[in-house]
C-alpha positions in Angstrom: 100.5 115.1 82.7 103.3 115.7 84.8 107.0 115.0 83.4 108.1 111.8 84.6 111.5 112.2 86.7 115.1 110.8 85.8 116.1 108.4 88.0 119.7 107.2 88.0 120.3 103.9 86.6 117.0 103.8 84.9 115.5 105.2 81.5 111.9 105.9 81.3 110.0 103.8 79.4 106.0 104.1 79.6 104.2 107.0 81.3 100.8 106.0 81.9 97.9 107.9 83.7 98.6 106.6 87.4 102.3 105.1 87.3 105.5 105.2 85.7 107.6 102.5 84.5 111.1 102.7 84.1 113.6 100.0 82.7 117.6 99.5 83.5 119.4 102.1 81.2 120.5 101.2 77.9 117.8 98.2 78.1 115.2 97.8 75.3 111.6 97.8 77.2 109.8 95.4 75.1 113.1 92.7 76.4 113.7 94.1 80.1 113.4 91.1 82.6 113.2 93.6 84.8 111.6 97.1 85.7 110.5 99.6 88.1 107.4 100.9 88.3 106.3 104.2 90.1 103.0 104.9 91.6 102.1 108.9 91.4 99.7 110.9 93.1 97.7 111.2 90.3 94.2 109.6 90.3 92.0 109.1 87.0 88.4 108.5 86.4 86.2 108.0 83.0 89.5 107.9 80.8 90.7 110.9 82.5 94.1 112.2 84.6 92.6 114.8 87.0 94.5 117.4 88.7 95.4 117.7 91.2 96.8 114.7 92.3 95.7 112.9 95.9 98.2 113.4 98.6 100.1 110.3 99.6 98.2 107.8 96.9 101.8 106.7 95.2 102.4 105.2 98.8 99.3 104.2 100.2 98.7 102.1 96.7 102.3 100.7 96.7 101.3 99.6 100.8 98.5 98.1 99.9 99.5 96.1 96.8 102.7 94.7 99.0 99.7 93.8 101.5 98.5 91.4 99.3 100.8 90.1 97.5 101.8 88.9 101.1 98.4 87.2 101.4 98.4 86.1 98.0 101.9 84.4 97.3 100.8 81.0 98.2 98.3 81.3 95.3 99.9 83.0 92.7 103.2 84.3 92.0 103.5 87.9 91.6 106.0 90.0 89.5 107.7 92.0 93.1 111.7 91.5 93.5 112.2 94.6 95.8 110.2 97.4 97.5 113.4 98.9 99.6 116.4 98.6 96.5 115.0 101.5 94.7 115.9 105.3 94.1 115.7 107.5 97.0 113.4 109.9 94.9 110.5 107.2 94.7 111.2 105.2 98.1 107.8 104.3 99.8 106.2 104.5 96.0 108.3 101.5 93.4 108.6 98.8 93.5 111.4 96.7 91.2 109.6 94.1 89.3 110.0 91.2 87.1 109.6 92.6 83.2 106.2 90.9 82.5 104.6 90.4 78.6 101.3 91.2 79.7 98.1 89.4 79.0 95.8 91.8 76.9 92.8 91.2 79.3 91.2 93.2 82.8 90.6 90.2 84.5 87.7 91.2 87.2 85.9 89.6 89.7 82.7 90.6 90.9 80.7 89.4 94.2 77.8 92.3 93.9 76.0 93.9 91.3 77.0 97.7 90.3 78.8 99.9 88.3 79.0 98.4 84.4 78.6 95.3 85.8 75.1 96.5 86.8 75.0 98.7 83.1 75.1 95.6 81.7 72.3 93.3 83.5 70.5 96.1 83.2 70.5 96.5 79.2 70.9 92.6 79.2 69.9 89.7 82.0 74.1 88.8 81.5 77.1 89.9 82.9 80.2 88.8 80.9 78.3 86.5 79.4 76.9 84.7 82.8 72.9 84.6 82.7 71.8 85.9 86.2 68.4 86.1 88.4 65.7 88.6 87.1 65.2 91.0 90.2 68.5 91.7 91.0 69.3 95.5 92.0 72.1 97.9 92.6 74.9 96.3 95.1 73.1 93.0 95.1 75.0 89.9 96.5 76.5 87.2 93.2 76.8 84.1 94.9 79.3 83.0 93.4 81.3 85.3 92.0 81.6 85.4 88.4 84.7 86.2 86.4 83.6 89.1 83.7 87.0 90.0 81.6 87.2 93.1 79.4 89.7 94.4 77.3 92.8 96.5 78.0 92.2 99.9 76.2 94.9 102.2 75.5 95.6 105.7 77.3 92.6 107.6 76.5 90.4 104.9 74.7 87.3 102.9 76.8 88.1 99.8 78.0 85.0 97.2 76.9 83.3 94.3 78.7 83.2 91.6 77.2 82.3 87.5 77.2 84.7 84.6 78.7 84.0 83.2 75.0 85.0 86.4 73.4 87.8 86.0 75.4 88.4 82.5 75.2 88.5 83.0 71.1 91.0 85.9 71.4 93.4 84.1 73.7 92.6 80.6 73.3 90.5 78.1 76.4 93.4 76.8 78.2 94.7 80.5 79.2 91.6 81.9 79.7 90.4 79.1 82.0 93.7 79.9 84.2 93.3 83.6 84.0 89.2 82.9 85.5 90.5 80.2 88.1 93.4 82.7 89.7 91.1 85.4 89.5 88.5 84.1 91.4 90.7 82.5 94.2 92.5 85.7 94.6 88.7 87.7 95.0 87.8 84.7 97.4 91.0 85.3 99.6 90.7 88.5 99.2 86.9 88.7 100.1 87.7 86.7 103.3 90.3 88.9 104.8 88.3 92.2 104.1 85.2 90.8 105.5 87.3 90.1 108.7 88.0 94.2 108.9 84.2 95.0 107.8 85.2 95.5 104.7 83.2 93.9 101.5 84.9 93.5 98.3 82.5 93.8 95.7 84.7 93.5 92.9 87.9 94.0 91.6 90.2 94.2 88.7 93.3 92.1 88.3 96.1 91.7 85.4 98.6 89.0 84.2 101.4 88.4 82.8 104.2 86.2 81.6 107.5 86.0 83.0 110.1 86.9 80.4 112.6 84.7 82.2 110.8 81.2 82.8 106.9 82.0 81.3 105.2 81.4 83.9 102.0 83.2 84.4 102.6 85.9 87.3 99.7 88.6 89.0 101.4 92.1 88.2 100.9 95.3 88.0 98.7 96.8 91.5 96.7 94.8 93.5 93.4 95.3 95.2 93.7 99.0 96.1 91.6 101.7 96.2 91.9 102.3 92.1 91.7 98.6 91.1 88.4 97.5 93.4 85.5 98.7 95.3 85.4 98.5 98.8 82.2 99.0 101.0 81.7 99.5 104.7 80.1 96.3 105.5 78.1 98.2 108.2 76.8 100.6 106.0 75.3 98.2 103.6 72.0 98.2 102.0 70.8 96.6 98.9 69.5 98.7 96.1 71.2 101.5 96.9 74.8 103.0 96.7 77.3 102.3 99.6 79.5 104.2 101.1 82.7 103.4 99.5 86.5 103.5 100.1 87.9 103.7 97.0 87.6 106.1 93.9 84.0 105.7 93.8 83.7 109.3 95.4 85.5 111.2 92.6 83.4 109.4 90.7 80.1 110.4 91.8 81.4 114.1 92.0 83.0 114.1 88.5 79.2 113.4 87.8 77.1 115.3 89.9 75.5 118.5 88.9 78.1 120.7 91.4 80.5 119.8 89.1 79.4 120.9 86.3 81.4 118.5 83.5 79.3 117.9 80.5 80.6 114.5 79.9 78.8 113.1 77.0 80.2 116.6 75.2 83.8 114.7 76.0 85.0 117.9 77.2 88.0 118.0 79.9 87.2 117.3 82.9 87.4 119.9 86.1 89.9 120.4 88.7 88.9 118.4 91.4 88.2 121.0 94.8 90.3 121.3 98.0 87.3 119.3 99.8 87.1 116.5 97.1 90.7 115.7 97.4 91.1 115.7 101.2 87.9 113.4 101.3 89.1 111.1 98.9 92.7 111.0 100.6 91.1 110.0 104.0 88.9 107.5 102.1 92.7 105.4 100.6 93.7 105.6 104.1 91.3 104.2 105.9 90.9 101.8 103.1 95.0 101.0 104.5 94.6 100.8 107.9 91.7 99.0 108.3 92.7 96.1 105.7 96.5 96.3 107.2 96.2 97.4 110.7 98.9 99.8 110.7 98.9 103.7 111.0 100.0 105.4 108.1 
């Protein structure tokens, strides 16, 4: 992993395999009210930084996230105090935020069937602990969406689905009955506006926090990008079969396709990603931008 850079003003405080987060010098992390996080280049997949990094990703995920926040802020607060009062070194790519004590859950939303959503129905009728139809298929429509939580791994370790009682009994009803109500409104608003640029969100993955200052529960870290939710091309859609995708599913399906050659049950490293790969994948985040946004990046 690359070395995180100094920034004036600021002491480095948690490098993680996407982004950077940085608290005012001098300041203890776990008591900063406020930090600033860094979006890289890097991209991950299956536990893994891969190199090289994706050309332009630190800005077209910070874009996107500021996107909607926008459309979100009438909903729930969110933890951005400034995208433009930031060092020159990461302009376009931080954003200063309100120092957050995180809520140990991936709070996701799903509105169709795939990925270990799908794993799961597969292996067990239930997703997240919500019983579903017998028949369902790969990218099949959940009407409604259903909150399925899992739990927030460390760098390196799986993150694991789980039930809204298993989470309920970690963190207690009342909190996890707010974290399933925000996340669903937010996929709902969410789901509208991307439909409106042929766009369908079939799921994504949210986090929470609580304000150091007041404790108020606040949306954080990024927000429906590229890395964080799948995004189909609602013209291109066909049920029991895999759609073509505007996120990271594409690294995805080439980390674990036979040209690249990565023996992943062996857990071995996996391979540089090729000239082709990365240039796809690049023009996959920005058309993901300017089709959600309407601006040229």
């Amino acid at each position: 992993m690359l070395t995180a850079p100094e920034l004036s003003g600021w002491d480095h405080a948690v490098g993680g395999k996407v982004r950077e987060l940085y608290v005012p010098a001098g300041t203890d992390p776990a008591e900063a009210t406020e930090v600033l996080m860094v979006a890289t280049d890097r991209i991950s997949a299956y536990d893994h930084a891969l190199q090289p990094g994706i050309p332009d990703k630190g800005r077209l995920l910070t874009a996107i996230s500021l996107f909607w926040f926008e459309q979100l802020e009438d909903l729930v607060p969110n933890h951005v105090l400034s995208a433009t009062d930031v060092p020159a070194e990461v302009t376009g790519r931080a954003l200063r935020c309100r120092g957050l004590d995180m809520v140990p859950l991936e709070c996701v939303a799903r509105g169709y069937l795939t990925g270990s959503g799908l794993a799961d129905y597969r292996a067990t009728g239930s997703v997240g602990g919500h019983t579903l139809p017998e028949g369902l298929t790969e990218a099949s429509r959940l009407e409604p969406a259903i909150f399925t939580p899992a739990t927030k791994a460390e760098v390196g370790d799986h993150d694991e689905n789980i039930t809204v009682d298993e989470a309920r009994q970690r963190l207690g009803g009342d909190l996890v009955e707010e974290l399933e109500h925000l996340t669903l409104a937010v996929y709902e608003r969410a789901r509208s506006i991307a439909a409106g640029r042929g766009i369908l969100l079939a799921d994504t993955k949210l986090e929470f926090g609580h304000s150091r200052t007041d404790g108020s529960l606040v949306l954080g870290d990024e927000v429906l990008t590229p890395d964080s939710s799948r995004f189909w091309s609602a013209a291109g859609y066909r049920e029991g079969r895999a759609q073509p995708s505007l996120d990271k599913q594409f690294v995805r399906d080439w980390l674990t396709s036979d040209t690249s050659g990565w023996d992943r049950a062996a857990d071995a490293p996996p391979p540089a990603l090729p000239a082709e790969v990365v240039e796809q994948t690049r023009s996959r985040y920005v058309e993901a931008y300017e089709r959600l946004t309407g601006q040229v990046f």
